[in-house]
C-alpha positions in Angstrom: -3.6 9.7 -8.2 -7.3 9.5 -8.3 -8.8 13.4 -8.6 -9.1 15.6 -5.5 -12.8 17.5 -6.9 -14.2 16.0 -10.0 -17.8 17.5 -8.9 -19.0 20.7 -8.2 -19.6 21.3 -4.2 -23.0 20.9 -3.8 -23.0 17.5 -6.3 -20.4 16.2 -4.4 -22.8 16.2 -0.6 -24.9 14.4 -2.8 -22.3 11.4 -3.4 -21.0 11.3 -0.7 -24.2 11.4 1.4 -25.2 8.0 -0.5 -22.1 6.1 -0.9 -18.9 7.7 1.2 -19.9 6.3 4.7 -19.4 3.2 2.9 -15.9 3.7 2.0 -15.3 5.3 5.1 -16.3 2.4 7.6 -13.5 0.0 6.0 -10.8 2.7 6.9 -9.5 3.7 10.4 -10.5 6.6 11.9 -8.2 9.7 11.4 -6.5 10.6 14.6 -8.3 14.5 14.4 -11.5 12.5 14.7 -10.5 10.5 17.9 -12.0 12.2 20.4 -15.1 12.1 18.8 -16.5 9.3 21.0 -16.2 11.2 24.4 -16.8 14.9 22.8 -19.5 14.4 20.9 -21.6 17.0 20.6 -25.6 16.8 21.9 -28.0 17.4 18.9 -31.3 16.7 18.8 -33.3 17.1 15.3 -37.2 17.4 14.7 -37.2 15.0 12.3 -35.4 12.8 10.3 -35.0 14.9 7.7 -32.9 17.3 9.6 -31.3 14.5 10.6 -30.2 13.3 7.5 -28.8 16.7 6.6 -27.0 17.0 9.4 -25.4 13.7 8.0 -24.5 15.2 4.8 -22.9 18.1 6.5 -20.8 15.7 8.5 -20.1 13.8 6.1 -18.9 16.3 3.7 -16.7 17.8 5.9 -15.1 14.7 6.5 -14.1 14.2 3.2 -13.3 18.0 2.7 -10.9 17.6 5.9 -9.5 14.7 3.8 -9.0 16.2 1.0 -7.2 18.8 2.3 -4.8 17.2 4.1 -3.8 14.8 1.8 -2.6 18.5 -0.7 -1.4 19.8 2.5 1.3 16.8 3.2 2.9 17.7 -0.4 3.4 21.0 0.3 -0.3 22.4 -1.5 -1.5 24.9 1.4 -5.1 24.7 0.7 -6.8 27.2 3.3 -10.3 25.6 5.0 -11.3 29.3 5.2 -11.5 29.8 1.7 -13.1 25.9 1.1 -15.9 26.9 3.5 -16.8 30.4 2.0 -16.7 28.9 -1.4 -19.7 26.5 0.0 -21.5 29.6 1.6 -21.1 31.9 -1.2 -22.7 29.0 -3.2 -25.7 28.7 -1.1 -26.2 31.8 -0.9 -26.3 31.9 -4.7 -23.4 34.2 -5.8 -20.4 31.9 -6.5 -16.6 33.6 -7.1 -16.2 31.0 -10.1 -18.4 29.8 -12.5 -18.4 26.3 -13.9 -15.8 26.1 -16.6 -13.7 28.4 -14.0 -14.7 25.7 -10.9 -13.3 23.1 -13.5 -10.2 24.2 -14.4 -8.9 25.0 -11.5 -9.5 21.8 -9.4 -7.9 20.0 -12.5 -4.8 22.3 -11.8 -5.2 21.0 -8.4 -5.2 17.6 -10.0 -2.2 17.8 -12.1 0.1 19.7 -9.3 -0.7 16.8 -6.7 0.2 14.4 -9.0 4.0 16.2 -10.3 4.5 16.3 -6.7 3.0 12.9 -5.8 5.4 11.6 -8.6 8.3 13.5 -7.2 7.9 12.2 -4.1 7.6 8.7 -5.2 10.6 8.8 -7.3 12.5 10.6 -4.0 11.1 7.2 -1.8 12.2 4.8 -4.0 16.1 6.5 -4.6 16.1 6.4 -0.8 14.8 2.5 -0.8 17.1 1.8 -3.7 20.3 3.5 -1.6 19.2 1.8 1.5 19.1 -1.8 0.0 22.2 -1.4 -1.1 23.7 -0.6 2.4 22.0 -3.5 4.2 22.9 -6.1 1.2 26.5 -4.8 1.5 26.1 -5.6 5.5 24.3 -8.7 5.0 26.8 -10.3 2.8 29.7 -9.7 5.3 27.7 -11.9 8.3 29.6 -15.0 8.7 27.6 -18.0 6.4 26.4 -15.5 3.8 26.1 -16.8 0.4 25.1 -15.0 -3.1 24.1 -16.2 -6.3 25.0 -14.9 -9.4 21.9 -13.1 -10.3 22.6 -10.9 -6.6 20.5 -13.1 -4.6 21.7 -13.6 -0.7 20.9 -16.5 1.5 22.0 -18.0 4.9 21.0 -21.5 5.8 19.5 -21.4 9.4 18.4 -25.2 9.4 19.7 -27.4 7.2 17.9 -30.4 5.6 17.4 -33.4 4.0 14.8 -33.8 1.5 14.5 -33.6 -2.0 15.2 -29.8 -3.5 12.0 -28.6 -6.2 12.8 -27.5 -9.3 11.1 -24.1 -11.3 8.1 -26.1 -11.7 7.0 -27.7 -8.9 4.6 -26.8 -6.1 5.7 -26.0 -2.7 4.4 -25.8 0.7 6.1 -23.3 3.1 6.0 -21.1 5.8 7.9 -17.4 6.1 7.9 -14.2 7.5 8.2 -11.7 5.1 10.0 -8.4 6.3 11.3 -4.9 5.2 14.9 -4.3 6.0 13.7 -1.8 9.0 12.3 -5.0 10.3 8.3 -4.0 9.4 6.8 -8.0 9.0 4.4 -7.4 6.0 3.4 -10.8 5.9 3.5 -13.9 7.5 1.9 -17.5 7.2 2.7 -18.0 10.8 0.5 -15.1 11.7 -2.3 -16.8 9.0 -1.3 -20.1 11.3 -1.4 -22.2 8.3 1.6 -22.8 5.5 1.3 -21.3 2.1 1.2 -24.0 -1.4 1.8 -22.1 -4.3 3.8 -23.2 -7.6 7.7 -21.8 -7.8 7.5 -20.2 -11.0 4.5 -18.2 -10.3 6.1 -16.1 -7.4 8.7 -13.3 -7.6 11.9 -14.1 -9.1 13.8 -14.0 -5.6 11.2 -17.2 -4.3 11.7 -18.7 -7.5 15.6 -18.9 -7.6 15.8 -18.9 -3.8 13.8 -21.9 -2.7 15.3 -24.2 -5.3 18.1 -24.0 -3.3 16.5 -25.2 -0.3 16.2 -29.2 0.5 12.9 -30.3 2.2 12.9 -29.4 6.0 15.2 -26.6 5.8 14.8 -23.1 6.4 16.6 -20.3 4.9 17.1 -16.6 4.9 16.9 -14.9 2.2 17.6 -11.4 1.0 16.5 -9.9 -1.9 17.6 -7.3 -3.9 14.4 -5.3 -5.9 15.3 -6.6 -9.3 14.2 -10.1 -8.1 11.6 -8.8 -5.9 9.0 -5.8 -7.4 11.7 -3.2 -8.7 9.9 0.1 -9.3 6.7 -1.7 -8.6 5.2 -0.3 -5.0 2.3 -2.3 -3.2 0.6 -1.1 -0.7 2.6 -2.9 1.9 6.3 -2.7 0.2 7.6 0.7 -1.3 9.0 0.7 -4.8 12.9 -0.4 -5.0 12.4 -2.0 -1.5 15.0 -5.1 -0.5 12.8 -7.7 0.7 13.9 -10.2 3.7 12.5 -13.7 3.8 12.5 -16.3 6.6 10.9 -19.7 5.0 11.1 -23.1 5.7 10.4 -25.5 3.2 7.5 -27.9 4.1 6.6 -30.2 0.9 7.3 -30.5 -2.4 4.9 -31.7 -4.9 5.4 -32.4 -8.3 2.1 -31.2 -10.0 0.6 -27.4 -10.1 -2.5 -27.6 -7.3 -2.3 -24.4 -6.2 -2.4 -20.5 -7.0 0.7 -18.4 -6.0 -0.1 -16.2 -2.6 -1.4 -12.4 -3.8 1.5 -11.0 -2.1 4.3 -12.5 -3.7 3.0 -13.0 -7.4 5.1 -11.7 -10.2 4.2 -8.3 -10.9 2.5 -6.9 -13.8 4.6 -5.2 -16.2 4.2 -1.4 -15.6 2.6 1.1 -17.7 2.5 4.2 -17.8 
């Protein structure tokens, strides 16, 4: 996790006065800020200056307020009391900690929200892991159900007639991707246009799976994490998560033309 504080107080208004509006205007708005469009508060400034002051101040505090909360969901009370007189006693010239003091304890900050960060990850992906395992277990009882021998489950919702690509080819599809709670986290229906990418550049699940699948058919697949991302979280998909695929198999072509979809590449090895 990236570091809470790396800068003192007043170095940090600085930053984010230059660059954190940036940032901020690709994000959604927090819901504590909601109301701001019909409570917004009448100020006017003699001059720009003041203006652009006032803009640090808001600014600031909308990253403190982030900050803050983000501790606060792991169980780190951090009290907006005590961040607010740390900024007034150090304006007013007679900070509580000096430097080396400031330092070390927002790197203890740093190094408890991560243990706890790390915790909670670990205690996300058991629960993923354990509730793969259940809806596999269902899965596989439903009445057409098949499994390979590397754990991989498939039903054939339309059959078909085509030809059947091999580890090396290049296919065209489209699919629904979904977690087993039913959240879609991607679709090249939603896109409105198939996907080409070639078989052995995608997760281990597409690669098996799809070679079962003739031309014109569409399967169902479900995919335990070992041929999906195992530990491996994306932004979209939690570490140890089953994945559930609806794809239909559009073309096959026997020559590499394409680069495999960002979502469903292999994944990186993991370091640590």
């Amino acid at each position: 996790m990236k570091s809470i504080f790396k800068v003192s107080l007043l170095a940090a208004t600085v930053v984010l006065a230059v660059g954190c509006q940036k940032e901020e205007s690709s994000k959604a708005a927090p819901a504590t800020q909601a109301p701001a469009a019909t409570e917004q508060a009448k100020v006017h400034f003699k001059s720009d200056d003041d203006k652009a002051a006032y803009a640090i101040g808001v600014s600031f505090a909308n990253y403190l307020s982030e900050s803050i909360e983000k501790p606060n969901e792991l169980g780190i009370k951090l009290s907006k009391d005590e961040v607010l007189k740390g900024i007034e006693d150090t304006f007013a010239g007679k900070a509580g900690l000096n430097q080396d003091e400031t330092r070390q304890a927002l790197e203890s900050l740093d190094q408890r929200v991560a243990t706890k960060m790390k915790a909670k990850e670990a205690e996300q992906a058991a629960a993923a892991q354990k509730a793969g395992e259940e809806f596999r277990a269902k899965f596989a009882k439903e009445d057409g159900v098949k499994e390979t021998k590397s754990g991989l489950l498939y039903k054939v919702i339309t059959p078909g007639k085509g030809e059947k690509p091999s580890a090396t080819d290049v296919v065209e599809v489209n699919y629904t991707g979904k977690l087993i709670d039913g959240t879609k986290f991607d679709s090249s229906y939603d896109r409105g246009k198939p996907a080409t990418f070639p078989l052995d550049r995608v997760i281990p699940g597409w690669t098996e799976g799809l070679q079962l699948m003739p031309v014109g058919s569409k399967f169902e697949f479900v995919i335990p994490p070992k041929l999906a991302y195992g530990d491996h979280a994306t932004p979209t998909i939690p570490a140890n998560s089953t994945l559930v695929f609806d794809v239909e198999l559009i073309k096959v072509e026997h020559a590499k033309k394409a680069e495999a979809p960002h979502a469903h590449a292999k994944p990186a090895p993991k370091t640590k």
